[in-house]
N, C-alpha and C positions, 0 to 999 in steps of 0.2 A: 540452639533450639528455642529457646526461651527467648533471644532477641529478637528471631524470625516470627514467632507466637505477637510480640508486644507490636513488632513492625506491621503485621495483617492487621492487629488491633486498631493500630492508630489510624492506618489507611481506610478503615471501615468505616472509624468514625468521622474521619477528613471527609469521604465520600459522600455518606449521610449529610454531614454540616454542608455541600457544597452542594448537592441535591434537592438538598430545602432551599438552598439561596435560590438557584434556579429557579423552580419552581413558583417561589412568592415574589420574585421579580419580573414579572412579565410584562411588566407596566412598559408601553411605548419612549423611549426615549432620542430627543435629538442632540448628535455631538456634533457641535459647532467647530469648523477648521479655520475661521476665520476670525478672529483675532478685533480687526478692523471695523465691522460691521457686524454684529452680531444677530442683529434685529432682520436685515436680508444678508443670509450669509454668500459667500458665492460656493461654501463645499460645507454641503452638511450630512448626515447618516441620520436616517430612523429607522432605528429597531428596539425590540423588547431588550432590555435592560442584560437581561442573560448571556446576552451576545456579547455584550462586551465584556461582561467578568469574565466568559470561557476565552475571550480573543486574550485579555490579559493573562490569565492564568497559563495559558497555550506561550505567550510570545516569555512569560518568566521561564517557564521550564524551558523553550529551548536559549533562553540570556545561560539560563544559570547552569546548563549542561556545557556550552560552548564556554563557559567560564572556568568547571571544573578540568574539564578537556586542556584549556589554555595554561593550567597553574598545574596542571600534573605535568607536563613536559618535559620538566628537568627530570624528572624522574621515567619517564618512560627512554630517553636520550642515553640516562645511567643503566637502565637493565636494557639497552640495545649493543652500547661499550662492553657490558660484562658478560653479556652472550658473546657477545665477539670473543675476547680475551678469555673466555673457557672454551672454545671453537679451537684458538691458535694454542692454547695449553693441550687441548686433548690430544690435537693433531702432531704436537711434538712428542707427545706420551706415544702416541701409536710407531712415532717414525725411531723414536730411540729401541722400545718394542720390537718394531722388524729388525733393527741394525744388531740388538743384544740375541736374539735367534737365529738371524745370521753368523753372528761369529759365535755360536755353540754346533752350529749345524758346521761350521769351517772347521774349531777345534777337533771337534768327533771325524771329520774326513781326516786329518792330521796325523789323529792316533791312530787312526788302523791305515792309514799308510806307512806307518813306521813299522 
């Protein structure tokens, strides 16, 4: 409770700090893709400044989702193995199950056949 409380916190104030960037960046800026020629580039962008911190911000979240994705693996690999392996345990639990009911349900026909 208390870490979901300090978790909204932080996010509020990330928010805020990111909201003000926004905002007082709005100043037109041009990014040069040309390396080469600077001066006439042949691929540039103008836009307000903002655009490109939300473009970065936007392309880190999904690096760094597709990152966590990629390093939990083994572990999502391990609890797919261990679902299995309690699947094949359960299924042999049920079938020993039938087979021990079976042969009480055979005993008892036994006895009052004699």
């Amino acid at each position: 409770m208390i870490g979901r409380m300090l978790s909204m916190i932080f996010t509020f104030v990330m928010a805020v700090i990111l909201i003000t960037l926004f905002v007082i960046n709005r100043k037109e800026v041009q990014l040069v893709l040309d390396p080469f020629n600077p001066e006439d580039p042949a691929f540039a962008i103008s836009l307000p400044f903002f655009w490109f911190m939300f473009a970065l911000l936007f392309i880190g979240a999904v690096l760094g989702g597709m990152t966590a994705w990629l390093t939990q693996g083994k572990w999502r690999r391990t609890a797919r193995q261990r679902t299995q392996e309690a699947m094949r345990w359960k299924s042999e639990a049920e079938r020993l199950a039938r087979e021990r009911d079976a042969n009480v349900i055979e005993r008892k026909q036994l006895e009052l056949a004699e």
